[in-house]
N, C-alpha and C positions, 0 to 999 in steps of 0.2 A: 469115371473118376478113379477106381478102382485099377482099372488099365493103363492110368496114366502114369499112376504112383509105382506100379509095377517097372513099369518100361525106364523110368527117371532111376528106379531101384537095380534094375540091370545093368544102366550105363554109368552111374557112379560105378559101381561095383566093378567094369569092365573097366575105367577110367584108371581106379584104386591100383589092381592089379597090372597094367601097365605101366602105372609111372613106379610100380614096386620093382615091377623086374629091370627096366630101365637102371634102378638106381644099385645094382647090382657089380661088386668090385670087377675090374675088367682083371684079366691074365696076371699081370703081374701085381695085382694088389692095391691098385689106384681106381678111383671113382670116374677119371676122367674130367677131374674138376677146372673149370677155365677161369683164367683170372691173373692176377700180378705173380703169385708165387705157384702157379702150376706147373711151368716148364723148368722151375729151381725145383722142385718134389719129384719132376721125371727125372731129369739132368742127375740129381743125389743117387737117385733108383739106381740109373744107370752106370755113374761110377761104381757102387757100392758092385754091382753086379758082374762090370771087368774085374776089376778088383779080386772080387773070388773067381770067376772063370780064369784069370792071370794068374792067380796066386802070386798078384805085387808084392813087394817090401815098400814099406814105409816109404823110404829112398825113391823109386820106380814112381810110387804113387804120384809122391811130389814132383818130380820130375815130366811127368806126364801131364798133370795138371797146368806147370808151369809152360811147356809147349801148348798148352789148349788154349790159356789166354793169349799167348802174342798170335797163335794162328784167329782167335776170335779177333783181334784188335786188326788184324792183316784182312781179314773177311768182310767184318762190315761194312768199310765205305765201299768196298766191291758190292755186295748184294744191294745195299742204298740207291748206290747208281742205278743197278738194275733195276729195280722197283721203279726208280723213277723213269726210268726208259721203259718200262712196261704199262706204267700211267701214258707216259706220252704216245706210244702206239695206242690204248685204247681209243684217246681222243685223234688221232688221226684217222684211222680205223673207223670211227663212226663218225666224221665229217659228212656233210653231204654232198661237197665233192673231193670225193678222197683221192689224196694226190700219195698213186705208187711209187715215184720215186724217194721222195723222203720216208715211207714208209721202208720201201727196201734200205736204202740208207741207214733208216732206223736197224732195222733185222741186222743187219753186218754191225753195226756198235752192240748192240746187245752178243751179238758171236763172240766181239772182243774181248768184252766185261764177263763171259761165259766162261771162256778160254782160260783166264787169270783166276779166275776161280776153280778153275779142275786144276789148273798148276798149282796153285797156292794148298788145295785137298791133298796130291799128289804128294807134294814137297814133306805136309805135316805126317800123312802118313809114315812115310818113311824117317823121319824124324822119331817119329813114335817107336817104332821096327828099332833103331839105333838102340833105345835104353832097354830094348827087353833082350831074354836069353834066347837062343834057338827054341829050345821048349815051348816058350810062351809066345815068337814068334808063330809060329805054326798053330795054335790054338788062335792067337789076334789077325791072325790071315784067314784063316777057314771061318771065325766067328766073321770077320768083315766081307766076305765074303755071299755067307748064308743072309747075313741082311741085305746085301744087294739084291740078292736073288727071291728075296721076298718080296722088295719090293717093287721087283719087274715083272713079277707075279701077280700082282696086286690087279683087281677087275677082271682077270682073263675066266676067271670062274660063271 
């Protein structure tokens, strides 16, 4: 009995300690918390954070902002589509007799809806580039930059 209470007393205590480090602030400050306003808590992070790596003016700011929403309104029903072309390969994909022609089919639509969305990226960046100084272009090239290159990095470890 004695060994049993011990053992349950270990794994609480093992239990305790992992969900403590778990809940430990990640890098920049956030818990990593999922939910309705979690990607508005990153999103704000992340302004605030060009923001001073840019050293914006007010002006910049808004102007910035104001390209982010028509490029978001420009993006969605692209990614939307995609999503759903990517439901509908799953279900083609695992049919029992899967038919590779519409599946290729599928693959070249999704290229299409792929392609409009790196142009539409493309387009906003430079958009962007437009309202900054040389200065801060070069700081918003190398920061965009360095995040790509993270996360082509990402798993090779």
């Amino acid at each position: 009995m004695k060994q049993l209470t011990l053992i349950s007393s270990v794994l609480s205590l093992f239990l305790i300690v992992t969900v403590a480090t778990q809940a430990q602030p990640c890098e920049n400050g956030y818990y990593g918390k999922k939910g309705v306003n979690a990607s508005e808590d990153t999103r704000g992070y992340r302004q605030e954070r060009l923001k001073e790596l840019l050293n914006l003016t007010d002006e910049q700011f808004q102007q910035i902002e104001a390209q982010r929403l028509a490029h978001q309104k420009k993006i969605l029903p692209l990614e939307n589509e995609l999503n759903e072309k990517e439901a509908k390969m799953r279900t083609l994909e695992t049919a029992d007799n899967a038919d590779l022609k519409a599946i290729n089919s599928l693959i070249d639509e999704m290229g299409m809806v792929k392609t409009k969305i790196a142009k539409e990226r493309a387009a906003h960046h430079q958009e962007i580039r437009k309202i900054l100084t040389p200065e801060q272009r070069i700081r918003f090239d190398t920061h965009a930059q360095n995040r790509k290159m993270g996360r082509e990095n990402r798993g090779k470890n």
